[in-house]
N, C-alpha and C positions, 0 to 999 in steps of 0.2 A: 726498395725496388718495386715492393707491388703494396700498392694503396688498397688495405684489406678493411672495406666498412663492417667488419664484422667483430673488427677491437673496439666498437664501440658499443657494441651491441651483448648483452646479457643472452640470448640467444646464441651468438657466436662463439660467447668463450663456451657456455655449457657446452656448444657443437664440439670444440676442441678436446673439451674436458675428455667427453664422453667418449669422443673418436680415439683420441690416445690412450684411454683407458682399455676401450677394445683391442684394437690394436695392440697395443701391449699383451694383454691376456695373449690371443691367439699367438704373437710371435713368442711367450713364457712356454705354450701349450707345442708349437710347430718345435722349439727347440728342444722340450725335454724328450718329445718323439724322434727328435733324432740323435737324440745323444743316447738314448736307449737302443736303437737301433746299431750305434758306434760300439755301445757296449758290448752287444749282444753279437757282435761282430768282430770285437777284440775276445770274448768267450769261445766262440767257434773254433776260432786261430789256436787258443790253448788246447781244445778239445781234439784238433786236430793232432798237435803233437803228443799229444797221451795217446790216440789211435797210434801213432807213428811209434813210441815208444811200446807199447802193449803186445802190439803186432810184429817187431821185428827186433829189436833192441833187446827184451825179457828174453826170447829163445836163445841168442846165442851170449848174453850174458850168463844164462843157466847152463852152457853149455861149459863156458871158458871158467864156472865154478867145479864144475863137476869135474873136470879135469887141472883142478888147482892151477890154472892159466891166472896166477897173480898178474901178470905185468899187461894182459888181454883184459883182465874186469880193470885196473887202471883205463886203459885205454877206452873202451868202452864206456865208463862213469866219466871221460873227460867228453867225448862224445856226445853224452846227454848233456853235462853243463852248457858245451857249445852252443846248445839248442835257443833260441835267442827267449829274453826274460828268465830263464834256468840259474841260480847263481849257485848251488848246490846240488853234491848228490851224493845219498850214504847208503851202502848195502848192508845191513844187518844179517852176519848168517847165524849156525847154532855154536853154541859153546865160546859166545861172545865176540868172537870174532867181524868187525868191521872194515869197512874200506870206506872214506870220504874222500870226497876231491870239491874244491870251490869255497868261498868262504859268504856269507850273508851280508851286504852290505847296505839294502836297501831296507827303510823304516815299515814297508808293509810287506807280506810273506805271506803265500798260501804255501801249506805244505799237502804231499799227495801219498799215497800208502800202492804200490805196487808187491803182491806175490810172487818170489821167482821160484816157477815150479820147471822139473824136468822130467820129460817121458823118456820111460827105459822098459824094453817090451809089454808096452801096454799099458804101464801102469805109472800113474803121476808123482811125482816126489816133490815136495815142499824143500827146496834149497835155501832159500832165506826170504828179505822182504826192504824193498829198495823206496828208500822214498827221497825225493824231489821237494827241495825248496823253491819256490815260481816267486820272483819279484811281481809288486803291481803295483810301483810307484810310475814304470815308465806307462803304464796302461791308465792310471787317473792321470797325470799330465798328461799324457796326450787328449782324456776326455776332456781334461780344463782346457785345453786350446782349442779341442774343436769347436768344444760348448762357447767359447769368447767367441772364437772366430763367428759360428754360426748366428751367436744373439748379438753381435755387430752390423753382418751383413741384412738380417733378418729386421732388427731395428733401422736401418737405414734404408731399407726397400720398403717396411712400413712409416719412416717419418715425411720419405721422399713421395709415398701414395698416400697420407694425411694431406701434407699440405699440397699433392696437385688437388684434391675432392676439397678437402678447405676454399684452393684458387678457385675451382669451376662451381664450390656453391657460393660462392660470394659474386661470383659475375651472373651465374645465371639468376641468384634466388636474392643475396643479401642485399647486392646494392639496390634491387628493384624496392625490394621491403623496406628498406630503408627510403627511400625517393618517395615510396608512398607516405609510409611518417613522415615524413616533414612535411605533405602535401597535407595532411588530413589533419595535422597539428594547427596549419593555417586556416583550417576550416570554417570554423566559428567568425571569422576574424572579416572573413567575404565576402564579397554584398552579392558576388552570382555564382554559381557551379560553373570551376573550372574544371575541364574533365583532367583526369593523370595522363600523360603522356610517359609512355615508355624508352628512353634509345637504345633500341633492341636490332644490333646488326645482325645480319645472315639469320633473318629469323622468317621463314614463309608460314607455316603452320602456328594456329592459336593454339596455347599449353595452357596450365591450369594457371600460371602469373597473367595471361591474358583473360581469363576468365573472370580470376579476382578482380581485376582492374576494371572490367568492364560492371562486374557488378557492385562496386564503389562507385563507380561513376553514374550509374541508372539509379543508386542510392541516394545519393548526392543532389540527383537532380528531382530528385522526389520527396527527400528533405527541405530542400529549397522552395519547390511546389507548396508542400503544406506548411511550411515555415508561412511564406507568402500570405496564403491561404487563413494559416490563422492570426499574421499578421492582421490580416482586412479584415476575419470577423472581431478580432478584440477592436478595431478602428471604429468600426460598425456599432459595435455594442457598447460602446464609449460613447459613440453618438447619441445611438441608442437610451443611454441611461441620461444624457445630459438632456436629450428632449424629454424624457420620463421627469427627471426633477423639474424641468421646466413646467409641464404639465400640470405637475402636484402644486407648485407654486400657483398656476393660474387658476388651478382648481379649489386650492385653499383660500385664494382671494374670492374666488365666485361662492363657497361653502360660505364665507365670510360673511359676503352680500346678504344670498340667501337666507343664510341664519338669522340676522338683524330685519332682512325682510318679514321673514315667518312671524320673529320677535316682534315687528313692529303691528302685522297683521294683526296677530295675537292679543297686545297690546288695544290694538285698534277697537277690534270687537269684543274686547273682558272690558274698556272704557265707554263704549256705547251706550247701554244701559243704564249704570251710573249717570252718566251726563245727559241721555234725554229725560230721565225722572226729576233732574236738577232742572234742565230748562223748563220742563213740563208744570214741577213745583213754582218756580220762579213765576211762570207764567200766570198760574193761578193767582198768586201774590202778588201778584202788581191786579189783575184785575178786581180783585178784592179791597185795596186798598182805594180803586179808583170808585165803588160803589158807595153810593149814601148810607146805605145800610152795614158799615163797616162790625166784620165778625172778627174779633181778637182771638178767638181759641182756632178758627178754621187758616188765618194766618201763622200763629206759632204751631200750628199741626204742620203746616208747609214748610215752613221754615227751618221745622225736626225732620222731616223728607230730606230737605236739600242738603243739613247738616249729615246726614246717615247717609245719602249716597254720595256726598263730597268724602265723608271717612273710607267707603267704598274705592273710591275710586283714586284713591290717595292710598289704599292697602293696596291696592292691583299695580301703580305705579312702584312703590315700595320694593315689593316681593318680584316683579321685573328687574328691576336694581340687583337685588339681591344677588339673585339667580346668575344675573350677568356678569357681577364681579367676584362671583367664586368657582373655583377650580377643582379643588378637592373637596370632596362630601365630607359637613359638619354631622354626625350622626349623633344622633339622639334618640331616643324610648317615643315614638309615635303611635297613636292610637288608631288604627285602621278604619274605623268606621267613625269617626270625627275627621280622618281625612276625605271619607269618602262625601259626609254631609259638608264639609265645606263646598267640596267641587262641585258638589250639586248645586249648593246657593251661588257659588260663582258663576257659574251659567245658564241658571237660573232662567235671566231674559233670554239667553238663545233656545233652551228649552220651550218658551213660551211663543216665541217666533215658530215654530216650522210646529209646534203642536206633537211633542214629545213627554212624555210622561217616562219619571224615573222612580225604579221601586227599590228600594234600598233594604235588605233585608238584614240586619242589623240581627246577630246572637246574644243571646244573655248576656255570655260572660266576653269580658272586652277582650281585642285581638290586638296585639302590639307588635312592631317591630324595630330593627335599630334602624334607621336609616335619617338619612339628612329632608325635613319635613318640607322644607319650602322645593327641592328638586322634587318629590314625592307629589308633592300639588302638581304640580307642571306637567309632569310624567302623565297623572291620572286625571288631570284636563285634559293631555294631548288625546289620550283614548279616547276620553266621551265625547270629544267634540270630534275626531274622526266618526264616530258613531251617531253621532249628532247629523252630522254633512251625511251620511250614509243615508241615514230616514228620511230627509229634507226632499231625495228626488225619487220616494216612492209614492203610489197614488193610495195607498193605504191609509184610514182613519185611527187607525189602532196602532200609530207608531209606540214604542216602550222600550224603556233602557231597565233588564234587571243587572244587578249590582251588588254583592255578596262577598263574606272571609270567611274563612273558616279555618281550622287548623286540621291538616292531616297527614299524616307520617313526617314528622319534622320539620313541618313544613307549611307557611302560612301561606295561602290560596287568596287569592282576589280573584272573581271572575266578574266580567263584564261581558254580556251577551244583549244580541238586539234583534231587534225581528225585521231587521232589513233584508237587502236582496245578498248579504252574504259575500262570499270571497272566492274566487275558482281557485280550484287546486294549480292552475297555472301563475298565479302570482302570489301564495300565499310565500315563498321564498324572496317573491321581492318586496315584501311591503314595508320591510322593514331598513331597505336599503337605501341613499339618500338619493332626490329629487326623482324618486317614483310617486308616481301617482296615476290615478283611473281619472282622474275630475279632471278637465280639459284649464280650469283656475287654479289648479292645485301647484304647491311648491314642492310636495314630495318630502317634507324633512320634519312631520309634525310626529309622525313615529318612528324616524328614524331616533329622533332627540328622544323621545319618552325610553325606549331601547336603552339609549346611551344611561340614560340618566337612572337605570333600573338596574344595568347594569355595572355601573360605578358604584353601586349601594349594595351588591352583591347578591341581586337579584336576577330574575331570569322574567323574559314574556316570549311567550308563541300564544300561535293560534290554532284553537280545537279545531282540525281536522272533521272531526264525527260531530260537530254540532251543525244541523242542517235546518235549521228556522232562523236563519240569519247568521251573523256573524259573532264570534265567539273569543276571549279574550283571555288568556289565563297567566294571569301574573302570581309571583313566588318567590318567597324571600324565607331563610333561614328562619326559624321558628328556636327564639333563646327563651327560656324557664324563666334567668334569673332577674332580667332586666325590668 
């Protein structure tokens, strides 16, 4: 008969649960109050005829004793039995003497104790003592039928006000609740915020289901907003990262370039020298050869020039190679100040070009680390010849490279320091970073590599801050005992 959405609903049965629960109680609690009341009502009524008996019945029962009126106290005790619930009545007088009428037929029995006294001028006399058997079976059935009747009617006025408030919260409250679940189940599922629609007849005034509804619905459309919203930034930053890899890709090719550029620069000017003392030698040697006065030791002296700078320059090709085709540092027991004089002699002739003088301050005892010796070379060319270009565009005659190790606090020290124009605090952050550079010909990547290649050996370089007579170098590598 009535399509009740709230059997489906876990919500609904607890509503029922609970409401019959109550409701039960109160009409357990409305019925025992009035069956109390029934009783306390059916008490009266006995009380009543004890008054009735006390008061008029004992007098002249005492009377028709006192005057041996047998057939009058008969009369009398039938009387009292008449009296309705009464089913007995026995007068005890003295000297054993009884009189009963009525007989007990009922399974429950109150019995009552009356004194029959008589006055006789002035003075009270104890005649005997009359007591009354009171049935009170008709008095509890009648409580059991009221009590049935009451908690019939009672439960029936409360199942009939259960389910009309069951009816009126499922129309006002369930079916709405429910029509919103199912709406908001499809939530996810929607590509736009559809708002809930109510079909709410005879309704003029917003209640609190219009309330909720509304604020589902402004919910709804604000989830969908930043749904959107962060729809297009994940869109965005997706793009975002794919122009980022792209970037890195063209950057890695241009790093590529660069690098093999630097290398090749590199290359360039560590093969220069070598090769013009070879043409230089050569040159000599042919005009020697071409004179009358032909010198055989001034010829094999030339010919030892060109063999020692061709091994030169065929070491420099070499240790390029090397460099090139490895990836992880070969480490090895390197002697610190044998690498420092090779890199001197290796640049040597650029030293002798721009008129730089290198003072190498070499300690007694030798300074060793582990590290891979041919990156080590590279690294500590890249320095001196940054410092090299450094000197090159001051007007200064006293250009000088000092150059030193020492060991201190665990720690083996290289410094490289120059009396050039130095380093501003505004780019001493960047020099180490790649394709920076101050020189308008510069590649930017000659200490970004020395860096790398310092640091893949587990070493560290900065630059001294507080050294202010040029620029200042300080490289540092683990200092081991046993190696």
């Amino acid at each position: 008969m009535f399509n009740f959405t709230y059997r489906h609903s876990l919500v609904g049965r607890r509503f029922v649960l609970f409401t019959v629960l109550f409701s039960s109680i109160i009409t357990l609690l409305f019925t025992v109050v009035q069956l109390s009341a029934e009783y306390n009502k059916q008490l009266d009524q006995r009380v009543l005829f004890n008054q009735i008996i006390e008061e008029s019945l004992l007098d002249s029962l005492s009377k028709s004793i006192w005057t041996y009126d047998d057939a009058q106290i008969y009369l009398q005790l039938q009387g009292i039995v008449n009296i309705p619930s009464i089913e007995r009545a026995v007068l005890n007088l003295p000297e054993n003497v009884e009189f009963n009428i009525g007989e007990i037929t009922a399974s429950n029995i109150v019995d009552q104790h009356f004194d029959v006294n008589y006055q006789q001028a002035g003075q009270e006399r104890r005649m005997g003592q009359l007591t009354i058997y009171s049935e009170m079976d008709s008095t509890y059935n009648h409580l059991i039928a009221f009590g049935s009747a009451m908690l019939f009617s009672n439960f029936l006025k409360t199942a009939l006000v259960v389910l009309f408030m069951f009816y009126l919260s499922d129309r006002l409250i369930g079916r709405h609740l429910m029509h919103i679940s199912n709406k908001l189940a499809k939530f996810s599922e929607a590509e736009k915020a559809e708002p809930i629609e109510l079909n709410r007849k005879y309704h003029d005034e917003n209640d609190e289901i219009d309330l909720l509804v509304d604020s589902i619905n402004n919910m709804q459309q604000r989830i969908f907003f930043e749904r959107n919203k962060a729809f297009n930034e994940v869109k965005k930053k997706e793009e975002v990262q794919l122009e980022i890899v792209e970037q890195k890709e063209k950057l890695l090719k241009l790093e590529h370039k660069v690098s093999i550029s630097e290398i090749v620069r590199s290359l360039a000017n560590e093969l220069n020298a070598p090769l013009i003392n070879v043409k230089a030698f050569c040159k000599l040697t042919l005009e020697q050869m071409q004179q009358p006065s032909f010198d055989p030791k001034r010829v094999e002296l030339a010919v030892d020039k060109i063999i020692e700078n061709s091994c030169h320059a065929l070491d420099i090709v070499n240790r390029t190679k090397e460099i090139m085709q490895r990836n992880e540092p070969q480490k090895e027991k390197v002697n610190v100040n044998v690498l420092i004089e090779k890199s001197v002699f290796l640049l040597s002739q650029e030293l002798e070009s721009v008129g730089v003088s290198i003072n190498h301050h070499a300690p007694e005892d030798s300074v060793e680390i582990l590290a891979d010796k041919l990156q080590m070379e590279q690294a500590l060319l890249n320095i001196l010849r940054n410092s090299i270009e450094a000197l090159s565009t001051t007007d200064t005659s006293n250009r000088s490279i000092e150059a030193s190790a020492t060991i201190f606090q665990e720690q083996v020290i290289i410094r490289i320091e120059d009396n050039g124009p130095g380093l501003s605090e505004l780019i001493v952050d960047k020099i180490f970073q790649p394709f920076f550079s101050t020189r308008d010909k510069g590649l930017g990547v000659g200490l970004c590599i020395a860096k790398t290649l310092i640091t893949s050996n587990d070493g560290d370089v900065v630059v001294n801050l507080d050294y202010k007579q040029g620029a200042c170098f300080i490289i540092s590598f683990p200092y081991h005992r046993d190696i």
